[in-house]
N, C-alpha and C positions, 0 to 999 in steps of 0.2 A: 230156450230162446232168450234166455240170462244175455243183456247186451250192459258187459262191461270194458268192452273197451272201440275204437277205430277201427282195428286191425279186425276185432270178433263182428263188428257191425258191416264191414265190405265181406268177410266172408259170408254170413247170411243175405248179403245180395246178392250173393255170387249164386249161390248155393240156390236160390232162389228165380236168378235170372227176374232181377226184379229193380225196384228206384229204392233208395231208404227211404222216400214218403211211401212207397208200396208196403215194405217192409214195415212198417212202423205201424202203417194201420192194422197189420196181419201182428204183430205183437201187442197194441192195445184189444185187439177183439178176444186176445188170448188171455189177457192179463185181468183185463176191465169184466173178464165175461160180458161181453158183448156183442151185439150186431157192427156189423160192419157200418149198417146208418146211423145207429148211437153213434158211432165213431165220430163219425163224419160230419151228423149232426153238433153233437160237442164242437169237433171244432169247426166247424162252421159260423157256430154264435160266439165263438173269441174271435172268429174275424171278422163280425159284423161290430163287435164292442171295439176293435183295434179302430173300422175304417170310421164309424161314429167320433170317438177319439178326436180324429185329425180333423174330420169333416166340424167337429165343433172349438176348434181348437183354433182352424183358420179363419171359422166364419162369424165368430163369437169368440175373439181373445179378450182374458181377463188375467186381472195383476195376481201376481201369486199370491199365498195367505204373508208370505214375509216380504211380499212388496218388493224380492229380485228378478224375479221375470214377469213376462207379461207379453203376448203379443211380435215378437221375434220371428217367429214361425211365419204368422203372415207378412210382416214385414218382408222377409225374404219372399216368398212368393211375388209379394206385389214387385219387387223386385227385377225378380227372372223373368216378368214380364214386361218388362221395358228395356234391361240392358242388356251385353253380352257377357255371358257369364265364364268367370276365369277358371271355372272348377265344369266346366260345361252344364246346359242345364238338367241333364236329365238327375244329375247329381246334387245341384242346386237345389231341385224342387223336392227330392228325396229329403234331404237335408231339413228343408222347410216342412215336411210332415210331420217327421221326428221331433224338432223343437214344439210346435204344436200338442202333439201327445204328451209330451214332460211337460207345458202348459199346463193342461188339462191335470195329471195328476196332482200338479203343485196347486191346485185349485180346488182339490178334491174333485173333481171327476172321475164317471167312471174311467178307468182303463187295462190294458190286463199285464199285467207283472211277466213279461216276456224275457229272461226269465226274472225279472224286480222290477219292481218298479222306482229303481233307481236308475236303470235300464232301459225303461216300458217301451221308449220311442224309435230303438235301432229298427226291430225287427218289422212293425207296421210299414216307418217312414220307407225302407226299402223293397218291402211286397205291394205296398200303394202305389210306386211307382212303379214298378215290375207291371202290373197288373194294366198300366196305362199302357207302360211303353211295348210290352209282349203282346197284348190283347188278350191276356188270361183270364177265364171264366172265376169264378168264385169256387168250384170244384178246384182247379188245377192249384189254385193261390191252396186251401187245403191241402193236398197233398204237400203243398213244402212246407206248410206252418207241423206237418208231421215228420218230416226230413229236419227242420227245425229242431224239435222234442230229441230227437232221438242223439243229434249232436248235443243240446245241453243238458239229458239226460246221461251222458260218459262225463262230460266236465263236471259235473253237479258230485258225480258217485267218485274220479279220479280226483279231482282238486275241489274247486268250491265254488259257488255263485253266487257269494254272500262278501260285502264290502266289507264285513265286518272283521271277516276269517281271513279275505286276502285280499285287499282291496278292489280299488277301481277296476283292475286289469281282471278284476273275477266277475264283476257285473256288466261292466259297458264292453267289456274284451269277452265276455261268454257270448253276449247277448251279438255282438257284432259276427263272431265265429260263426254261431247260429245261422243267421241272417246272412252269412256269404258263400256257408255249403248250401243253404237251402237255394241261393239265387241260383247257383251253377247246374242243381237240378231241373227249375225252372225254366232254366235257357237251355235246356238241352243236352248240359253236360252228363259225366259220368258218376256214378256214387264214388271213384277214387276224387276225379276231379273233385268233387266234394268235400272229400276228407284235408286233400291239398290246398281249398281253398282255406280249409276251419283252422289248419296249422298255420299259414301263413299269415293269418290273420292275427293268432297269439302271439307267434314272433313278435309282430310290430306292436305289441302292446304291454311287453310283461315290464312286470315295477310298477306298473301306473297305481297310483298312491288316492286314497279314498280320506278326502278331506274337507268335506262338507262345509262352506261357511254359515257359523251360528245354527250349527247341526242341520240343518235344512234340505231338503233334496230339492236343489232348485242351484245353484254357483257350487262348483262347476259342473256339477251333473248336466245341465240340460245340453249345455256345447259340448260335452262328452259324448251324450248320445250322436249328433253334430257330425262329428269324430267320426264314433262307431261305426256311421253310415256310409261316410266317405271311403271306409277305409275296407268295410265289408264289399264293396261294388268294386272295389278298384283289386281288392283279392279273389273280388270271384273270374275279373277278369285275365288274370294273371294265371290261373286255374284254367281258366277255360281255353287258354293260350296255350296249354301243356307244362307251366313252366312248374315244379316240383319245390318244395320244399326239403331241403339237403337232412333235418330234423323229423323225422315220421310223427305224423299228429299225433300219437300216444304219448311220444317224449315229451314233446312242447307244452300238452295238456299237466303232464305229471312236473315239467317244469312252472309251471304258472304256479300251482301249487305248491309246490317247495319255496319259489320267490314270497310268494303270501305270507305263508308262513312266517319267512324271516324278518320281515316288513317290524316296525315295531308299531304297538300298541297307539301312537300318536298318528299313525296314517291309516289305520285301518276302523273309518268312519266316527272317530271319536270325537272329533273336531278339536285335537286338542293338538294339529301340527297342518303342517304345508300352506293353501292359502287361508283358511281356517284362521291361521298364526298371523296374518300380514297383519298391519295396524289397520288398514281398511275392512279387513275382514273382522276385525276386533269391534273396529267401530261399527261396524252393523246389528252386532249382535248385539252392542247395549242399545243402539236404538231400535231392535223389535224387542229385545226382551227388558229393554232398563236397566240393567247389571253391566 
């Protein structure tokens, strides 16, 4: 039940007549030696620590430890509730989750590293909203935070989900992939639809460059995540609409990786290029750090 690749993970749903959140629970019971309510349980309490997160993120916003964020999340919300939103609001408010959870982290809060926590806020901000706008139980929201795993469980093992190795496009572009096969599960779609949405979503994100200003994961990370959210919803849509990616999600994945790869050493979280480098970015970091 080795799942190394897209292609090998729709065949065992095929094979199975089943959802990749189906799938996934039947490979952690296998893997984990577990009950199926271990499973379940487990994740169950990362999505109680995700919707906490946001829930204290919007309701309780605090300035980051480097004094770059702070309160955005709700900002936006209070927002979406008074005017017409140019990105619509279901997306809006998505959006507003996410910033919220990258609040929380940048403030040392709990949250959970979905797949980093340079990431944390794609995959919540968009099953919080799912969850409102579907009328999803806390069971169903589970099963895709396991359709989740199972997409950045092949990206993790084919390229990488580490800013460090491949940039941004490997954290907030895993984490969003994730987050946009899992949605099209959730609405009903198909485990291919799924895979079509996770490609499509790499497409539109590879090269994205990890460049922390004054090392910090707070500029540009948290509008990244922002990003992620927008771009996972609007993929899953596009998915759900039949429309196909011309690139099979294994290539796109094993391109993300090779792009990472080539990236030089100044963009892959070093902080030592991209906005990192601006004179604004410079200037922040002698005033938190002095230097």
């Amino acid at each position: 039940m080795a799942i190394s690749s897209v292609k090998k993970l729709l065949q065992y749903t095929k094979e199975n007549n089943c959802s990749i959140g189906e799938y996934m629970l039947m490979y952690e019971m296998e893997h984990q030696q577990c009950s199926k309510e271990e499973v379940l349980n487990k994740m169950l309490y990362n999505w109680q620590v995700m919707k906490e997160s946001i829930e204290t993120g919007i309701n309780n916003p605090q300035i980051s430890k480097g004094g770059l964020i702070g309160g955005q999340g709700k900002q936006l919300l209070d927002y979406c509730q008074e005017h017409e939103m140019l990105s619509g609001k279901n997306v809006a408010e998505a959006v507003s989750y996410a910033l919220a959870v990258a609040e929380v982290n940048a403030t040392m809060g709990k949250i959970v590293a979905c797949p980093t926590a340079g990431s944390c806020g794609i995959v919540p901000g968009v099953f919080y909203k799912l969850q409102q706008l579907l009328e999803l139980s806390d069971e169903e929201i589970v099963y895709g935070l396991l359709a989740a795993s199972g997409i950045g469980m092949i990206i993790a093992s084919k390229a990488s989900v580490s800013g460090a190795v491949a940039g941004c496009q490997a954290e907030c572009g895993a984490a969003a992939a994730m987050a946009s096969a899992a949605a099209v599960e959730l609405a009903g779609g198909t485990p291919a639809q799924a895979a079509e949405a996770c490609a499509l979503v790499l497409k539109n994100i590879l090269g994205l460059v990890c460049d922390p200003v004054a090392g910090l994961v707070e500029v540009p990370c948290a509008k990244r995540n922002a990003m992620g959210v927008s771009l996972a919803l609007s993929m899953a849509d596009m998915a759900r609409a039949g429309i196909k990616s011309v690139i099979p999600a294994d290539e796109v994945i094993d391109t993300m990786g090779s792009v990472g790869r080539s990236l030089p050493d100044t963009l892959r979280e070093t902080a030592l290029g991209g906005l990192a480098m601006t004179p604004t970015g410079q200037a922040l970091r002698r005033k938190i750090f002095g230097r």
